[in-house]
N, C-alpha and C positions, 0 to 999 in steps of 0.2 A: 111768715110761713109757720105752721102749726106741725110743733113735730107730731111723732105716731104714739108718745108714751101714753096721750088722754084716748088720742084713737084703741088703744089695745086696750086700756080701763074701761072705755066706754063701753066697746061691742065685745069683749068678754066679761060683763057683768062683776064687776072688781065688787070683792065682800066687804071695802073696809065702810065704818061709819059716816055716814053723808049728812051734812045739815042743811038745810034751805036757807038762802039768807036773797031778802028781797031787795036790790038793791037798782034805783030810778038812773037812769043813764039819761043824759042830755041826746038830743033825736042825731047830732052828729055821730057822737060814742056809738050812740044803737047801729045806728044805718054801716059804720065800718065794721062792728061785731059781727053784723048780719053778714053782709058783703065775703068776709072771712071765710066767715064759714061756713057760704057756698063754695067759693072757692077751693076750701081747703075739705070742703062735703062733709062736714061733721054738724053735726048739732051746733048751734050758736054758746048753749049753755057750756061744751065742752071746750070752745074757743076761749068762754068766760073764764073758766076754772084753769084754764093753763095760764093765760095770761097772768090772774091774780098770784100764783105759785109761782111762777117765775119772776113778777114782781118782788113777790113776799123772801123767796131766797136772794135775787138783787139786796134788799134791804137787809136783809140778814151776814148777808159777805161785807156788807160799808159799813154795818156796825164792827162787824168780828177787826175787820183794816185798821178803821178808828181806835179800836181798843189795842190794837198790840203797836201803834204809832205812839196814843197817849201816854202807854205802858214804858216803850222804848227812848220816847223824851222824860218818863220819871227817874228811868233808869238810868242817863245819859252820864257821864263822869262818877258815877258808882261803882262799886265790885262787881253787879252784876252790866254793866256797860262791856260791850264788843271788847273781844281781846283784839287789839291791836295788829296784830300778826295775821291772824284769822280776818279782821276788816281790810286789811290790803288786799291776801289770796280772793276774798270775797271778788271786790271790786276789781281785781286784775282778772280775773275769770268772767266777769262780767263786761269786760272792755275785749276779751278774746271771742267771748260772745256774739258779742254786737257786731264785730269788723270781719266774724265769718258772714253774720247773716247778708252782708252788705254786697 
């Protein structure tokens, strides 16, 4: 499903800087781009451009995760390591959590 943010860029003429980048798609990739975005009645190229941005922030969020994981085992048994007190509240807030959603 193609949200409306590329539909409102598309058909009100968004001013920001646009580059062409020519990019060969295998005729499966084509043939579902196409299919999209009749369905979802927008240009193919606008089903293109969200896809790749939503991609590109996916990639963007697994790096930022990795880094504060990597960051938080460098930290792990140091001063700057979880206060103790604060990581129980943590996790017992997090187990009150869970057993309402349930």
């Amino acid at each position: 499903m193609v949200s409306t943010s590329f539909s409102t860029w598309h058909n009100k003429g968004h001013e920001a800087a646009v580059k062409n980048f020519h990019l060969p798609l295998p005729e499966g990739t084509y043939d579902e781009l196409r299919a999209e975005a009749e369905r979802a009645q927008l240009p193919a190229t606008t089903v293109a451009r969200e896809a790749i941005s939503s991609w590109l922030r996916a990639r963007k969020k697994t790096a930022r995760r990795q880094a504060v994981m990597e960051y938080a085992a460098r930290m792990a048994g140091t001063r700057f390591d979880l206060d103790p007190i604060l990581e129980g509240a943590a996790i017992e807030e997090l187990m009150r959590m869970d057993q309402e959603a349930k």
